[in-house]
N, C-alpha and C positions, 0 to 999 in steps of 0.2 A: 504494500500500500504506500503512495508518495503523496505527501503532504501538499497539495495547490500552489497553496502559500510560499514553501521553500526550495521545494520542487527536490524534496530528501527523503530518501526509502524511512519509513516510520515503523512498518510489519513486513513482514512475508510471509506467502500462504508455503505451508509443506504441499507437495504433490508423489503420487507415489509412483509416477514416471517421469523421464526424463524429456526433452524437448518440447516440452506444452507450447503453444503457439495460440497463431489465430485467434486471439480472443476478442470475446463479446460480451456486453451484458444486456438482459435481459430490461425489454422497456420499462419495466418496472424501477430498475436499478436493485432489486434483490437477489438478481443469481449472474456470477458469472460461469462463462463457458469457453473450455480448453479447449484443442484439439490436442492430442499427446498421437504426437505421427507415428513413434514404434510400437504402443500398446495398438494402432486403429483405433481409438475410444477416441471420448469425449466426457472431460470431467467438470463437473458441474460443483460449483462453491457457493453458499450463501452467504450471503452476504454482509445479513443483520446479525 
């Protein structure tokens, strides 16, 4: 997560594969979504 304001990493989400990409969040702004290109998946974070 990077703070607007200072534009400084503040968290990081764990993932439990490597190269997550492509992301997107959800109109909502409650879920983000990964592509992780070696699993083929697609991981899904909440947000709140």
């Amino acid at each position: 997560m990077i703070a607007p304001a200072t534009d400084r990493v503040e968290k990081t989400i764990p993932l439990t594969l490597h190269n997550a990409h492509r992301l997107t969040l959800s109109p909502s702004g409650r879920k983000l979504f990964t592509e992780n290109e070696e699993g083929a998946s697609i991981t899904v974070v909440d947000m709140c």
